[in-house]
N, C-alpha and C positions, 0 to 999 in steps of 0.2 A: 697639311698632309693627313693630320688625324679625324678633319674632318671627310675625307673623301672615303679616307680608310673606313670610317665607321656606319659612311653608306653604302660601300662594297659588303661592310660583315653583315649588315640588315639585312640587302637584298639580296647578298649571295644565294641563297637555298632559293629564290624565287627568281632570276634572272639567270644563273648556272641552269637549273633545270629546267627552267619554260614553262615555268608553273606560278605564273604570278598571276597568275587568274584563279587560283587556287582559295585563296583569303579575300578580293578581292583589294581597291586601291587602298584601303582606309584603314587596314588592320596591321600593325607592326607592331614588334618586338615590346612585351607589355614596360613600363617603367615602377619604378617604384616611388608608392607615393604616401603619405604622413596624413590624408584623411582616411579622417575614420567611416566605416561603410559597414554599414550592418549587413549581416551576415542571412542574403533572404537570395530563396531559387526563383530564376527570372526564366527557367527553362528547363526541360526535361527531354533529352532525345534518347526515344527507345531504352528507359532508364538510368540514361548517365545524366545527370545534373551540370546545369551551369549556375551560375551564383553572379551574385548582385557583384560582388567584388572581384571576380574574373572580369566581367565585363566594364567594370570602372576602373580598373589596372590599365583597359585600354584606352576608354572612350575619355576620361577626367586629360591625360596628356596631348589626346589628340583634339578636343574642345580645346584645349589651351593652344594649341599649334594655330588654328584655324581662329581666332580671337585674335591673335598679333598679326597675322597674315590676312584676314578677310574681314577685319574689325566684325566681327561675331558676337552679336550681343546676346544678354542672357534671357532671350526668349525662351519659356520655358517648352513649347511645342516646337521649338526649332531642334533643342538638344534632344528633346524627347525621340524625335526622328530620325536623329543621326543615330541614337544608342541603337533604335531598331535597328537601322544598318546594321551596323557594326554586331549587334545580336543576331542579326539572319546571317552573318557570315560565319561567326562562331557557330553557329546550328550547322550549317554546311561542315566546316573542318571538323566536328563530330562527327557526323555522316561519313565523312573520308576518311577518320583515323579510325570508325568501328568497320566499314568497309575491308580496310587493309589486315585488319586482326581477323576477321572473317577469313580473308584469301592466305589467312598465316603467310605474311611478307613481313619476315624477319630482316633487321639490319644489324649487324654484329660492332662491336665496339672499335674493331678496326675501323668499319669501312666510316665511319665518322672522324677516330681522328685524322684517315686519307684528305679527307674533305676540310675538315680544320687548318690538317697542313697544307692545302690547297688555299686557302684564305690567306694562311699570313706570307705562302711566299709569293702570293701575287701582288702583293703591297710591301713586300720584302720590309718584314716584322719578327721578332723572336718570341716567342711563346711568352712572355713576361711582357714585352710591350704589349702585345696583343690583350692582353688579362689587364695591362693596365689601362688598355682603351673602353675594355669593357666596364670596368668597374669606375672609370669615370663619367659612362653615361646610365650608371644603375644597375648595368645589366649581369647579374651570377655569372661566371664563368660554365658551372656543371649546368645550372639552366638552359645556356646557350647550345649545349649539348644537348640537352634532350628536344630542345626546340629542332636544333638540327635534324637531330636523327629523327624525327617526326615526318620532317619535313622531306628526307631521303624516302624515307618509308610512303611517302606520298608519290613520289618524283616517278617511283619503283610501279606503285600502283597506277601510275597516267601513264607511263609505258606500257603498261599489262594488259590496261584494260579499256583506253584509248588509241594511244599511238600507233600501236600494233595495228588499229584497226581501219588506219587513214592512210587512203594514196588522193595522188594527184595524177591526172590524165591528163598526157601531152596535148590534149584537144581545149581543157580549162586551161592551159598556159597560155595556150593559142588563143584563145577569144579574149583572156584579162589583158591580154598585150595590146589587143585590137582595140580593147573598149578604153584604155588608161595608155594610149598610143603618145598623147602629148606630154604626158607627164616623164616619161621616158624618154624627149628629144632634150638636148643641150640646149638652153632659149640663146637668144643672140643679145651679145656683149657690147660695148663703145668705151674704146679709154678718148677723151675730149681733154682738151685743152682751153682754156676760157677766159676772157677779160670781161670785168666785172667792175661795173661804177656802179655804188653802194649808193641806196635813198637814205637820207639818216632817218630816225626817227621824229614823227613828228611836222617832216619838209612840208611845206608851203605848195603851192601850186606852181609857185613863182621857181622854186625851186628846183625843184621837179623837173621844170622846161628846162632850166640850162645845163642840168643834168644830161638830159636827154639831148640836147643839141654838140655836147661835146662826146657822146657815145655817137651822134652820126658823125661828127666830124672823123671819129678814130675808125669806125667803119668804114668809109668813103677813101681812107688812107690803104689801108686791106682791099677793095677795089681795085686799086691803084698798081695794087703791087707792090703794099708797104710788108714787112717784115712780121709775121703775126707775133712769132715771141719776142721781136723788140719792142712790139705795142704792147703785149703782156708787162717788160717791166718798165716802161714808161709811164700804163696808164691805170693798171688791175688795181682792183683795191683790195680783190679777195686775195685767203692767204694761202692759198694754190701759186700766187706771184712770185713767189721764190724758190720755184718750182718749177719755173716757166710758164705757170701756168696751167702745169699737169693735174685734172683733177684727179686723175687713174683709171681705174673700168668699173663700165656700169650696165647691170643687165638690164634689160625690156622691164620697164614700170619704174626703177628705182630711184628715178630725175624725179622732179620739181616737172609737173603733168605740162606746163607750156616748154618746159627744154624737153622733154620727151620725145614730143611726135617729131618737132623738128632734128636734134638729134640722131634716130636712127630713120628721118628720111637724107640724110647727107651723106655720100662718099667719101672713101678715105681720102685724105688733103680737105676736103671741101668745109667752109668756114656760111656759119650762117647770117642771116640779116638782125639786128637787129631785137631783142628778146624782152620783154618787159612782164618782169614778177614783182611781187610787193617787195624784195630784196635791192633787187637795181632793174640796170639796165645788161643787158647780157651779150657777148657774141664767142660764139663755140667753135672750136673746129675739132676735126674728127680726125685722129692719131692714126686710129687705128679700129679695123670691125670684123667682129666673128659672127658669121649670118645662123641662123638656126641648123644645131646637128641631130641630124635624125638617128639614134641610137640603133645598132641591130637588134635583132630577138635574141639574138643569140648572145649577146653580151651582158640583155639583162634576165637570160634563164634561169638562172639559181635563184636570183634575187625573188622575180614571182614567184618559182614554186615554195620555196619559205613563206612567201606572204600568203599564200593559199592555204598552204600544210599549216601552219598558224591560225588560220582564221577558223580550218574546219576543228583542227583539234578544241579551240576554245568551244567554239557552237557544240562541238561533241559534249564535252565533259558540262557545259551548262545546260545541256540535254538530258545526262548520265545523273545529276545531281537533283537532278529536278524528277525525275525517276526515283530514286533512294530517297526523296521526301516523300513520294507517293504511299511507299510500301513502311513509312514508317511511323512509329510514335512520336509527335511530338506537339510538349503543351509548351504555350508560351506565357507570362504571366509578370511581363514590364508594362 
């Protein structure tokens, strides 16, 4: 739980307010960390200073993150790159925190702890576990707070001086529905039933054959008018067999590509011929089949205009920022 919890309290100020575009992917909550880092400015926006050890609070834990996960070795022009990153974003959240002091958008000590106590009762936590989460991943409690309220004070300003400024026209809902029309139908389903004589590994040629000769036999019995799920537990070797056979439901692609076509060309009851994958020898039948649903416009209205309203605001504000680099000072010196 404390794990989830503690990716709720990260991304809360960025996911609560739709501003995770704000820092962009790579920048989180700094950690504390036991190298030593000399104390030199990597940057200067418009006068306010960034320093070598702001940007290694972030970039030193998040190189370690990306090391155990993408074995990331210690190319020295690889990390070099990344810090740029992570330095051009920090120059942006300057630009956005001197912006909001400019438009004097004050946030008062309430409305933070509102938002606090908006954290821990959504993971239903008591102020003390809460502080004990943080301080077991490094993180200051009163820091946390002013990260917060930073970040409100951000949230305030992309309402202000974005949001406000974006609509969406029932004419763009109308052509992304048109253009993104399949993505929006229900694909079509198959729960199948199946008896399965298994190749071991390794079988013979020899093998193989009489494999295959006693899969037609049990085929030729279904022909017949044999009982499919009494050939499932007479004959299946998979462990669907104690199941009758049931493998469950399967949409469009997610078979083994030679059970596929056949598959969903078969009718409900209808049992196929004969199937042969590097696994065994196969024969299926169809339970049961939900053909393709075409979704209305109307069902997925809300859904596109979020996705619209979202995309323009992001395009916005990396528009807006990109603006505010224009008109400003800034040296860079990593």
């Amino acid at each position: 739980m404390k794990g989830k919890m503690l990716m709720r309290v990260r991304k809360y100020i960025f996911t609560k307010a739709a501003v995770h575009f704000l820092l962009g992917s790579i920048v989180l909550f700094p950690y504390n960390s036991d190298a030593e880092v000399i104390e030199k400015i990597v940057a200067v926006v418009n006068g306010e200073i960034i320093t070598l050890s702001e940007l290694r609070e972030i970039s030193v834990p998040y190189l370690e993150k990306m090391k155990l996960k993408f074995s990331l070795d210690n190319n020295k022009e690889q990390i070099r790159e990344i810090e740029k990153r992570i330095l051009d974003q920090l120059i942006d959240e300057k630009l956005v925190n001197q912006e909001a002091d400019r438009l004097k958008i004050e946030i008062t000590e309430k409305e933070v702890d509102v938002a606090i106590r908006d954290v821990m009762d959504n993971n239903n936590v008591t102020k003390s576990q809460f502080e004990q989460i943080l301080h077991e991943e490094g993180i200051n409690f009163e820091k946390y707070r002013d990260q917060l309220k930073n970040q409100i004070k951000k949230m305030r300003l992309l309402d202000q001086e974005i949001k406000s400024k974006v609509q969406v026209a029932e004419k763009e809902i109308e052509e992304y529905y048109k253009e993104h029309i399949d993505s929006f139908n229900s694909p079509p389903e198959i729960r199948l039933q199946q008896i399965l004589l298994m190749i071991p590994p390794k079988a013979s040629e020899q093998e193989i054959d009489q494999i295959r000769k006693k899969a037609e036999e049990i085929e030729q019995k279904i022909r017949e008018g044999g009982d499919f799920t009494a050939m499932v537990k007479l004959y299946s070797q998979d462990s669907s067999a104690a199941m009758g056979g049931d493998m469950g439901v399967f949409r469009q692609g997610e078979l083994l590509p030679a059970l596929n076509d056949v598959a969903f060309s078969l009718g409900v009851g209808e049992a196929s011929s004969l199937i042969q994958t590097p696994k065994g020898f196969h024969i299926i039948k169809v339970l049961d089949k939900r053909e393709r649903q075409k979704m209305a416009k109307e069902e997925r209205w809300n859904e596109i205009e979020n996705t619209l309203y979202n995309k323009k605001v992001e395009d916005k504000f990396k528009q807006w920022v990109k603006e505010l680099r224009k008109r400003s000072y800034i040296k860079i010196n990593l």
